[in-house]
GUVEX-912622 format. One line per 5 residues: their letters; for each residue y, x, z of C-alpha. Coordinates in nm, 4 decimals, always signed. Example, Ala and Ser with C-alpha at 12.3 -4.5 7.8 and 13.67 -1.06 7.14 Angstrom:
<recs>
as> -0.4500/+1.2300/+0.7800 ~ -0.1060/+1.3670/+0.7140
</recs>
This chain:
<recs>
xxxxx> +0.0000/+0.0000/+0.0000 ~ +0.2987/+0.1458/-0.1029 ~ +0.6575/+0.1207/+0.0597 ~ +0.8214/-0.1129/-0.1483 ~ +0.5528/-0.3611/-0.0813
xxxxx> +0.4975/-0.3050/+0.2988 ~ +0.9095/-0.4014/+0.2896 ~ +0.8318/-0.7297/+0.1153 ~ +0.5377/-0.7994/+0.3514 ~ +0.7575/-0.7090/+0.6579
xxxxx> +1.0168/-0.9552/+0.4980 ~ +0.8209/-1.2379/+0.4466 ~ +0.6938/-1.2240/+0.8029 ~ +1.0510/-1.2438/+0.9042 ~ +1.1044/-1.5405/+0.7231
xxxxx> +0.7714/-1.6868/+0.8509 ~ +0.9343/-1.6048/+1.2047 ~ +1.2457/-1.7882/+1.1827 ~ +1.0803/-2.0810/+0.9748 ~ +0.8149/-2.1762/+1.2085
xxxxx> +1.0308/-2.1357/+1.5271 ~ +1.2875/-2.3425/+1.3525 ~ +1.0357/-2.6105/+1.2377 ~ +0.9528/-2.6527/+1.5406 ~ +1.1871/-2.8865/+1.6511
xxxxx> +1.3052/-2.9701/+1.3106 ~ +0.9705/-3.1784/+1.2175 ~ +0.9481/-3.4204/+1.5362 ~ +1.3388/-3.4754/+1.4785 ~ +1.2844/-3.5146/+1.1096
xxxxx> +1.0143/-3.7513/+1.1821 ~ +1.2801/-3.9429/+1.4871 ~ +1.5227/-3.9291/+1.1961 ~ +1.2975/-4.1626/+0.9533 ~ +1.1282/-4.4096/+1.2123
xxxxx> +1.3911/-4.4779/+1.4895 ~ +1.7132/-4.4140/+1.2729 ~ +1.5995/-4.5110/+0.9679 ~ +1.7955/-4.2519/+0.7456 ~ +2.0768/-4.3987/+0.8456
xxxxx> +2.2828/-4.0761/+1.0197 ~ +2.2854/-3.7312/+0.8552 ~ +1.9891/-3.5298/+0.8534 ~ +2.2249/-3.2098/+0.8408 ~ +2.2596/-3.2968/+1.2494
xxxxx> +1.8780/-3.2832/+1.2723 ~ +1.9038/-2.9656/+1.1230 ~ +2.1711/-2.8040/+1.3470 ~ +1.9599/-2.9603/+1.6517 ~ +1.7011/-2.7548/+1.5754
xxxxx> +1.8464/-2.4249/+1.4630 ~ +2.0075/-2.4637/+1.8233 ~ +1.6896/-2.4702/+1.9901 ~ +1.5635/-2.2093/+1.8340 ~ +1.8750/-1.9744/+1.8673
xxxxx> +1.8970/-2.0879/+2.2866 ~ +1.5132/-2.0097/+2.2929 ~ +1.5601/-1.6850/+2.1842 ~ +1.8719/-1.6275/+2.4363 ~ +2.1862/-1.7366/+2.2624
xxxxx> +2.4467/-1.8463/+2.4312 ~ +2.5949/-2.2209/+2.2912 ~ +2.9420/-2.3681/+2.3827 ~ +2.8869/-2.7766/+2.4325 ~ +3.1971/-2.9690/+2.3717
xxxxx> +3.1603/-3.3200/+2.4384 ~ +3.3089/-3.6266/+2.3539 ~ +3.6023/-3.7214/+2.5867 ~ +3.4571/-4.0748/+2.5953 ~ +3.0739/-3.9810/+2.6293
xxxxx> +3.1822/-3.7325/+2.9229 ~ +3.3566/-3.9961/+3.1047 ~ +3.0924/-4.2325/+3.0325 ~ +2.8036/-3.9759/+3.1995 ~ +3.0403/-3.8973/+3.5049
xxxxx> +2.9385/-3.5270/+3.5011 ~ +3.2068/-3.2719/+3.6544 ~ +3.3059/-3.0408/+3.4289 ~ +3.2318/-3.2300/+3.0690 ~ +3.5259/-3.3009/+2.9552
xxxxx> +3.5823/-2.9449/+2.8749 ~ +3.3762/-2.6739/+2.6730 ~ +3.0979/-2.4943/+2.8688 ~ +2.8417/-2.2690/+2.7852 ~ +2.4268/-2.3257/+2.8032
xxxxx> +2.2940/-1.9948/+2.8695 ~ +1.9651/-2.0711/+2.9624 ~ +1.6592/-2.0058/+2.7374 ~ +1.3997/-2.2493/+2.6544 ~ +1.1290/-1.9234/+2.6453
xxxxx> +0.8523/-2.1168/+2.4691 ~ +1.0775/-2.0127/+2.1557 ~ +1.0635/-1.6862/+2.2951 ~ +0.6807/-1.6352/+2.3549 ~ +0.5903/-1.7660/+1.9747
xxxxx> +0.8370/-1.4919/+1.8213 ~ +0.7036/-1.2370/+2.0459 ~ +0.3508/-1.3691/+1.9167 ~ +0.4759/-1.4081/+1.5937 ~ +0.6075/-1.0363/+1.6125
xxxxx> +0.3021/-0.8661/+1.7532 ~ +0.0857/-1.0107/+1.4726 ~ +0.3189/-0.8581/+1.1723 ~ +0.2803/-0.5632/+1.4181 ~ -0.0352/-0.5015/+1.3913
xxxxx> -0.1006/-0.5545/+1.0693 ~ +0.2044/-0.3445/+1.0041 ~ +0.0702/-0.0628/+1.2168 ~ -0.2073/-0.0368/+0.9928 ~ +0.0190/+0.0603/+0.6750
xxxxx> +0.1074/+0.4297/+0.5778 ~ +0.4583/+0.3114/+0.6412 ~ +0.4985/+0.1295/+0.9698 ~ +0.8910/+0.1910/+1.0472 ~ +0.9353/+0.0555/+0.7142
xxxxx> +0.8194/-0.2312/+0.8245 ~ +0.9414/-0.2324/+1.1733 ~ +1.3055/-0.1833/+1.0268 ~ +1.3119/-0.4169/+0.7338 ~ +1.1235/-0.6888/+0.9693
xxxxx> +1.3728/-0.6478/+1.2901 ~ +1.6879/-0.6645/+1.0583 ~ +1.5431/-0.9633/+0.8303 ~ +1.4982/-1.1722/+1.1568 ~ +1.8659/-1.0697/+1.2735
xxxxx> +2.0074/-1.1586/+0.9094 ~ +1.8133/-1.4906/+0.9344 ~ +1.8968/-1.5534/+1.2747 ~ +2.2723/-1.4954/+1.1905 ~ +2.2365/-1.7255/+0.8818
xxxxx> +2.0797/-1.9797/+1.1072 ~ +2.3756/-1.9667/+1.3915 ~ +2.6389/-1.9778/+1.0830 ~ +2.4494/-2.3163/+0.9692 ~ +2.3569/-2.4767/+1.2609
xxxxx> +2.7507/-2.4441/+1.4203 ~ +2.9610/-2.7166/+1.4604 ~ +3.2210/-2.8558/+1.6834 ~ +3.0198/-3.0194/+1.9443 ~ +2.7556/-2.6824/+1.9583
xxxxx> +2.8671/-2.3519/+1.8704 ~ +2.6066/-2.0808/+1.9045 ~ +2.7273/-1.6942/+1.9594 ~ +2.7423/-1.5404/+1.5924 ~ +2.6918/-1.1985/+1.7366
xxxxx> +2.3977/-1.2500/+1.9676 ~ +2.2254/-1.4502/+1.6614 ~ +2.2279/-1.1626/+1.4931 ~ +2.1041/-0.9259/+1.7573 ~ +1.8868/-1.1356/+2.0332
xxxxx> +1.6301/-1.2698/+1.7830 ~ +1.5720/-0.9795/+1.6242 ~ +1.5511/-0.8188/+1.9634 ~ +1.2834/-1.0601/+2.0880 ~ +1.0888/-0.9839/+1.7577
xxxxx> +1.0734/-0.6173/+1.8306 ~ +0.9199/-0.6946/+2.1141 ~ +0.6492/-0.8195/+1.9682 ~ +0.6418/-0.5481/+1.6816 ~ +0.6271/-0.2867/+1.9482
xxxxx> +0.3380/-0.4408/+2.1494 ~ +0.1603/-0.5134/+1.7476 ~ +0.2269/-0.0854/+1.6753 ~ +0.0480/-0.0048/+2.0275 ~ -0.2457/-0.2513/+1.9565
xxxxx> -0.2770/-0.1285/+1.6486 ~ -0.3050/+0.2502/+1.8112 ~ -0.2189/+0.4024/+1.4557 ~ -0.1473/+0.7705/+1.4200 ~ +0.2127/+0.9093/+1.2908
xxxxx> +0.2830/+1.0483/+1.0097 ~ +0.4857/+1.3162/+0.9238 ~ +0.6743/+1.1249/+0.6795 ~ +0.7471/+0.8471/+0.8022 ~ +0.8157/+0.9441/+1.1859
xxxxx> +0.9268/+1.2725/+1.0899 ~ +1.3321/+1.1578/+1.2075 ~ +1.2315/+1.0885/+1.5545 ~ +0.9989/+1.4102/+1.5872 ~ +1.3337/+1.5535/+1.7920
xxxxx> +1.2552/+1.2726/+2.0785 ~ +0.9212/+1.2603/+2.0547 ~ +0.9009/+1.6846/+2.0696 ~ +1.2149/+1.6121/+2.3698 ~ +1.0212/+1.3909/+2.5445
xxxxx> +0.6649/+1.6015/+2.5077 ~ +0.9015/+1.8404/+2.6297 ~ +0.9882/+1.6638/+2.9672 ~ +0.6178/+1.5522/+3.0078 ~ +0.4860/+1.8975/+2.9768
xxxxx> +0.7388/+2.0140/+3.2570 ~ +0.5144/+1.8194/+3.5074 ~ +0.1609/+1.8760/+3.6039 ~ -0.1271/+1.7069/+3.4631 ~ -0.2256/+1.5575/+3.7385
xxxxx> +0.1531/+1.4395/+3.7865 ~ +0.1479/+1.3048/+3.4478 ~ -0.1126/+1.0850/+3.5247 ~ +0.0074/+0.9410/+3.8379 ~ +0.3235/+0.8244/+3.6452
xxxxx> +0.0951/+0.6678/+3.4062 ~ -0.0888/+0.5409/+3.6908 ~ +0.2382/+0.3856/+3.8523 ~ +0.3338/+0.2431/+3.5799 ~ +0.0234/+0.0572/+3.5062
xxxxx> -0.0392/-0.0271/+3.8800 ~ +0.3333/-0.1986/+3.8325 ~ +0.2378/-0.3868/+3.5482 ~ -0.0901/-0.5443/+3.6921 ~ +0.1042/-0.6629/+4.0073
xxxxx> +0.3331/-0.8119/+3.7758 ~ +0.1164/-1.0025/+3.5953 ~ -0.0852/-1.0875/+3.8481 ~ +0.2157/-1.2609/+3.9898 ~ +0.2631/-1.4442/+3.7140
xxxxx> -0.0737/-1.4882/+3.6192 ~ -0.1497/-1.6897/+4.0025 ~ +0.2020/-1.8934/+3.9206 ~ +0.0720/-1.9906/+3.5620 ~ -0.2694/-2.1612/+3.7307
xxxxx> -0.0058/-2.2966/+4.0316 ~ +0.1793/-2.4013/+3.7547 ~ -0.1060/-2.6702/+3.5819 ~ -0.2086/-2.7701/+3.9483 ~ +0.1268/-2.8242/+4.0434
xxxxx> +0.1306/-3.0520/+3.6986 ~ -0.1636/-3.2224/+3.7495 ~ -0.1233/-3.3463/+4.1053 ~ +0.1988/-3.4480/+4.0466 ~ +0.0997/-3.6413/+3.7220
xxxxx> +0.1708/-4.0235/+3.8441 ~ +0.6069/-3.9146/+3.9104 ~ +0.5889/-3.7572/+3.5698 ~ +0.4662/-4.0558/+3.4207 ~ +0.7193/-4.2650/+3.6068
xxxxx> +1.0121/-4.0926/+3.4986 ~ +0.8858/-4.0701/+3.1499 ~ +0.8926/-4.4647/+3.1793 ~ +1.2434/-4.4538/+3.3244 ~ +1.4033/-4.2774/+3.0611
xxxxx> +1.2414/-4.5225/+2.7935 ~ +1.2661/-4.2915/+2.5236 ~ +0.9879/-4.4186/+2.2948 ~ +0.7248/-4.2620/+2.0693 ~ +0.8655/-4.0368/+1.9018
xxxxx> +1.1633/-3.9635/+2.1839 ~ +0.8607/-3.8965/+2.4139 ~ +0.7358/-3.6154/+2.1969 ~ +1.0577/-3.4748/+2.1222 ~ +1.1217/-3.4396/+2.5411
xxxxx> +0.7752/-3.3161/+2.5562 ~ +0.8095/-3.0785/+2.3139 ~ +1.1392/-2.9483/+2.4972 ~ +0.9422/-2.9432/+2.8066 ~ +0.6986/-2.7482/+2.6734
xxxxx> +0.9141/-2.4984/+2.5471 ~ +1.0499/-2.5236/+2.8974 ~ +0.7359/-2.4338/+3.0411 ~ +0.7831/-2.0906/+3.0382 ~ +1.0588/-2.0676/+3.2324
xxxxx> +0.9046/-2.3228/+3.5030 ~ +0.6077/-2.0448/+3.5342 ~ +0.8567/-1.7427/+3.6348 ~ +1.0146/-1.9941/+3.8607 ~ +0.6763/-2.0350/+4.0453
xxxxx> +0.6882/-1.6519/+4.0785 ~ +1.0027/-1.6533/+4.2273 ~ +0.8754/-1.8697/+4.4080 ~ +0.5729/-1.7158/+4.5758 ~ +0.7971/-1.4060/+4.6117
xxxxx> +1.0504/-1.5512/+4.8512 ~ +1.3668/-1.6226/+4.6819 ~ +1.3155/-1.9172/+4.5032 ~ +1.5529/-2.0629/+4.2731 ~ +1.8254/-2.2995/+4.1961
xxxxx> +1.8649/-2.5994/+3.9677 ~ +2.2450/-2.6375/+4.0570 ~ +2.5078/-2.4810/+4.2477 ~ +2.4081/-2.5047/+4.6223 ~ +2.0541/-2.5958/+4.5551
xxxxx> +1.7278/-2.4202/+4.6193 ~ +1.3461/-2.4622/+4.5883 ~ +1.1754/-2.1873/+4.7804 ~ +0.8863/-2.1663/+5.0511 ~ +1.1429/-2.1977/+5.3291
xxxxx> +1.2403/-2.5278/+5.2124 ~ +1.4071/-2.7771/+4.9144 ~ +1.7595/-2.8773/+4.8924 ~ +1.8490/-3.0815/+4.5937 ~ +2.1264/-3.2779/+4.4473
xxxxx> +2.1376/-3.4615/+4.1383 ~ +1.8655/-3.3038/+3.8757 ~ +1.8447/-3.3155/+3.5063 ~ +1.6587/-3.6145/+3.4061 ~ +1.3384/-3.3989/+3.2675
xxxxx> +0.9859/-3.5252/+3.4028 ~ +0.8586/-3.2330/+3.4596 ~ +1.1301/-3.1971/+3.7515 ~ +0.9297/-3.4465/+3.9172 ~ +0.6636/-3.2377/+4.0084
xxxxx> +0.9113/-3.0484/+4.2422 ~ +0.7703/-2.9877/+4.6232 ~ +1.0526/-3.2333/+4.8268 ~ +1.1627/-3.0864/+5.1604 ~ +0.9882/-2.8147/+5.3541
xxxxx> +0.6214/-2.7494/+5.1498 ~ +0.3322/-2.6798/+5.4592 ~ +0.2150/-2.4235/+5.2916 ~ +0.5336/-2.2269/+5.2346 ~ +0.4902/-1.9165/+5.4141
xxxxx> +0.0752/-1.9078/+5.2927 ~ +0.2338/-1.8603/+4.9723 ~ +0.4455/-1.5548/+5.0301 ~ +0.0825/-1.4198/+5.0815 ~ +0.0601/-1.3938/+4.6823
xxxxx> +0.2057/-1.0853/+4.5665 ~ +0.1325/-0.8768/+4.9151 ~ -0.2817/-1.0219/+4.8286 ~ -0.2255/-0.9268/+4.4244 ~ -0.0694/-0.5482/+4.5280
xxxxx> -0.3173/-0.5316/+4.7834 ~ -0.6079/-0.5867/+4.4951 ~ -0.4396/-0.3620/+4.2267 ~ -0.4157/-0.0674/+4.4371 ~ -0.8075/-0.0992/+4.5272
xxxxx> -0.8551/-0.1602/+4.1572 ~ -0.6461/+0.1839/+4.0650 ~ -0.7964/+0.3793/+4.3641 ~ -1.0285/+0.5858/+4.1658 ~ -0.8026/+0.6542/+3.9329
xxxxx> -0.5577/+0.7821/+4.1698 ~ -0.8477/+1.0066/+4.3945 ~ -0.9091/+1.1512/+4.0903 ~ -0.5743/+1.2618/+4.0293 ~ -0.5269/+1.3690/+4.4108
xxxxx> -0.8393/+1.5624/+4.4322 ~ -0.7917/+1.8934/+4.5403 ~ -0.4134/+1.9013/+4.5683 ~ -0.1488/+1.9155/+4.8338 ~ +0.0968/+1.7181/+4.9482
xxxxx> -0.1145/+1.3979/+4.9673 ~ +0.1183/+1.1910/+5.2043 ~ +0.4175/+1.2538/+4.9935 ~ +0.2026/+1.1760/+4.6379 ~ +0.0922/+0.8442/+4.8653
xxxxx> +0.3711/+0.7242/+4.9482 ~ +0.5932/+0.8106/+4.6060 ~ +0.2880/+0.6103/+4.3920 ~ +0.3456/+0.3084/+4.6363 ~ +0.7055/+0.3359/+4.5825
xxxxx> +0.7036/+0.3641/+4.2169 ~ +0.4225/+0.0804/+4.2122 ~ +0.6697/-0.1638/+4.3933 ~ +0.9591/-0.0453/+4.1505 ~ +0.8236/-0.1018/+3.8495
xxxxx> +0.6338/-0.4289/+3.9373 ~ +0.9492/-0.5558/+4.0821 ~ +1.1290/-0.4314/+3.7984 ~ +0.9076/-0.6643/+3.5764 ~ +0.9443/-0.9846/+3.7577
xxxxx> +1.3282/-0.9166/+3.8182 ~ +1.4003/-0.9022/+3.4453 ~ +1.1746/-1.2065/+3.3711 ~ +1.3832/-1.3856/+3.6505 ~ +1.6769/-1.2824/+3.4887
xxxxx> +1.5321/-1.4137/+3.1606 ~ +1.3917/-1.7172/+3.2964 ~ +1.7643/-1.8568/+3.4287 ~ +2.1635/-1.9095/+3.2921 ~ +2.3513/-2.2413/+3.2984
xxxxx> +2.2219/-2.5350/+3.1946 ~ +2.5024/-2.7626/+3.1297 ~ +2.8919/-2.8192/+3.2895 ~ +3.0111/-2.7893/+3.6681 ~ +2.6987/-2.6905/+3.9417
xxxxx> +2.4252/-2.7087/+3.6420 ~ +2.5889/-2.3465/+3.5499 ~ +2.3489/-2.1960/+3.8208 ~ +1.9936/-2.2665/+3.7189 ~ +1.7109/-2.0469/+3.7844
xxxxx> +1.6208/-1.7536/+4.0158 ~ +1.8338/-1.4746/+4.1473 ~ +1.7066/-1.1622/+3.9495 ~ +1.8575/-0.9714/+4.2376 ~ +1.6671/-1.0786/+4.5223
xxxxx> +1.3250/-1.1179/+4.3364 ~ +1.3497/-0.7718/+4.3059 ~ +1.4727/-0.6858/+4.6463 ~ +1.1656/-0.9193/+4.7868 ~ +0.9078/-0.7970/+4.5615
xxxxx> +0.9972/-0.4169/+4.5603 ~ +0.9205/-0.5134/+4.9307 ~ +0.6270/-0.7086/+4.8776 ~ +0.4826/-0.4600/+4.6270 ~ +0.4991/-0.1215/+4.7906
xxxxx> +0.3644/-0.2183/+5.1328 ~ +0.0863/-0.4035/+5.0031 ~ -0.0287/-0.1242/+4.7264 ~ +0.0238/+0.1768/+5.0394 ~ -0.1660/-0.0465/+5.2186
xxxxx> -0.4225/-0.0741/+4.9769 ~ -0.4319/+0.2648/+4.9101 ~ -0.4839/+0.3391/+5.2911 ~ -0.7509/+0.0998/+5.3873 ~ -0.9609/+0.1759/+5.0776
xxxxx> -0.9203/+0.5969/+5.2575 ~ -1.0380/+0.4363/+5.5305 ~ -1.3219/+0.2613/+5.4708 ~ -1.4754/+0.4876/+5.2461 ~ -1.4395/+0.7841/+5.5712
xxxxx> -1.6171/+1.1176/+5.4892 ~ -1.8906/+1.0013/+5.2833 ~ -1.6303/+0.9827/+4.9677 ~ -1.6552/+1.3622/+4.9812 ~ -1.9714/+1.4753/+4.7777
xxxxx> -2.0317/+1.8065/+5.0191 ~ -1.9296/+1.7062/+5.3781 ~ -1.6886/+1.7018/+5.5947 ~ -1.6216/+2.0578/+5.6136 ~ -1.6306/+2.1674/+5.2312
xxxxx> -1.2627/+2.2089/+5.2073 ~ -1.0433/+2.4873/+5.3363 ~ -1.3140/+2.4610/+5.6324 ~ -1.0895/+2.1839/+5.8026 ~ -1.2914/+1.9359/+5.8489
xxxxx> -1.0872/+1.6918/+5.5744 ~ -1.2827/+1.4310/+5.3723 ~ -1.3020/+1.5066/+5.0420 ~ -1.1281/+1.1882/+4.9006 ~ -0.8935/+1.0525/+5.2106
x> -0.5708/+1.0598/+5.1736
</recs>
């Protein structure tokens, strides 16, 4: 495959990208537009509903300005005047990332992989542009520069985890303009010793299997939470009388809403919580609400103080606790025979809990933004203190970890006694 076509395949998936993420939306609305208003109002609005979607999925700002009447007529402070919706529907997100890490690995296994990477990242920010410059109008206005650069960015995400699946070797041609990092950065890695090397490695992967863990336990929370609470969502789906195809256009919404709701449960099981609304919070220490968007899914919120609110702080100190027995051989092996044991100890913990809290503070971060005029500007979790709580969390539980697994596997870890090294006496794998 030669270049010029592996830019025309890398192309095409771009378009692909932006088509089915904008289609989305667009066929349930198109569908809304035929049966409940019979052709009788302008598609064209359809069509700007849905590039919106997609744009705010993918973390575009909008700016709402609503009609003076229809604002006075919903009673909500603040919209009479413009405000911004910050906060991104990640369902969006999670199909371009998918959508990106398939074009990845099929990219990764071409002779010309940047190519690819750079013709597919910058047709997705053209597109994405194209879209916002379409889809704008007076009563929604999406960001024309963070079209062009958040889609595209959320794309390479996917690209990049595609390249690494793919595990393809460079070339000399076509990676030969970053050989200066990549010899800079073999550089810095070679200034450490192996052993050091792989307990970075180590860190960062113990981090990352906290992290998900987190988020794995809230995903399964998540559906249970769903299910038990299935007779209020029902109830409020009546309420809102919406019909057929209204129904599937909210569910579809709350669907691509259920990402979000996921990293939410992590927050919550981590302690902070989060807000839907200024002066609100959901966490294990209690709810305080005020007025809620009308979504159903908000009915499965816990209401006042949940009995098992502190059992679930347990979560992340249980999932650390399990990761650091699962990377324990890992790290012995990288320990064995060296000194300076306590310090190595206590500075994988540390970097454990930083980059696991890292993770879940950026996804927090992600996961919030306003949602609409006056308190609804403070939706979501506070990326600050879900890091603060689970850089906590997450280094106490993987030194713990660490420690109990030393001590319950005493001097038999060592393969020639007690006394085989340096004559003291040490087992050969405690720490």
């Amino acid at each position: 495959m030669n270049r010029p076509i592996t830019a025309l395949l890398a192309a095409l998936d771009a378009v692909i990208v932006v088509a089915i993420g904008v289609g989305i939306p667009l066929v349930p609305l198109t569908i809304l537009w035929a049966t409940q208003f019979g052709l009788a109002v302008d598609w064209l609005d359809f069509w700007r509903a849905s590039g919106d979607l997609w744009l705010l999925g993918n973390g575009v700002d909008l700016l709402l300005t609503v009609d003076p009447d229809l604002a006075l007529r919903l009673g909500v402070e603040g919209a009479g005047v413009p405000f911004e919706v910050g906060i991104a529907l990640l369902g969006f997100a999670v199909i371009t990332v998918l959508l990106g890490l398939r074009a990845g690995r099929r990219l990764g296994a071409t002779p010309y992989p940047v190519t690819g990477a750079v013709v597919g990242v910058l047709g997705v920010g053209v597109l994405g542009l194209l879209v916002a410059v379409s889809a704008g109008s007076a009563g929604a206005l999406p960001s024309l520069a963070q079209s062009a650069v958040f889609p595209a960015f959320v794309y390479a995400i996917g690209l990049a985890i595609g390249y690494a699946w793919a595990n393809r070797r460079v070339t000399p041609v076509e990676f030969g303009a970053s050989s200066g990092i990549r010899a800079r950065m073999s550089a810095l890695s070679n200034g450490l010793a192996p052993g050091d090397r792989g307990l970075v490695a180590l860190v960062f992967r113990g981090g990352a299997i906290a992290a998900a863990g987190v988020v794995g336990v809230s995903a399964v929370a998540m559906a249970l939470i769903l299910v038990f609470n299935f007779s209020s969502i029902v109830a409020l789906y009546e309420s809102l009388q919406a019909g057929l195809m209204g129904g599937i256009s909210l569910t579809l919404a709350q669907l691509a809403l259920l990402p979000n709701l996921i990293i939410w449960t992590a927050s919550w099981f981590v302690g902070p919580g989060f807000a839907l609304g200024t002066g609100s919070a959901v966490s294990p220490l209690g709810t305080q609400l005020g007025l809620v968007p009308s979504l159903p899914v908000l009915g499965a919120l816990p209401q006042g103080t949940p009995a098992l609110g502190f059992a679930g702080l347990l979560v992340p100190v249980v999932i650390g606790f399990l990761t650091a027995a699962i990377l324990r051989p890992a790290y012995l092996a990288l320990v064995r025979g060296r000194g300076r044991r306590g310090i190595r100890l206590a500075a994988t913990a540390l970097g454990c809990g930083v980059v696991g809290a890292s993770i879940l503070a950026l996804l927090a971060l992600w996961s919030g933004g306003a949602a609409g005029p006056g308190r609804l500007a403070d939706v979501g979790p506070d990326a600050g203190l879900v890091w603060l709580w689970a850089f906590v969390e997450l280094t106490v539980s993987v030194l713990l970890g660490l420690l109990a697994g030393a001590t319950s596997r005493g001097p038999a870890a060592g393969a020639s006694g007690p006394s085989d090294r340096h004559g003291s006496g040490e087992p050969a794998d405690t720490l």
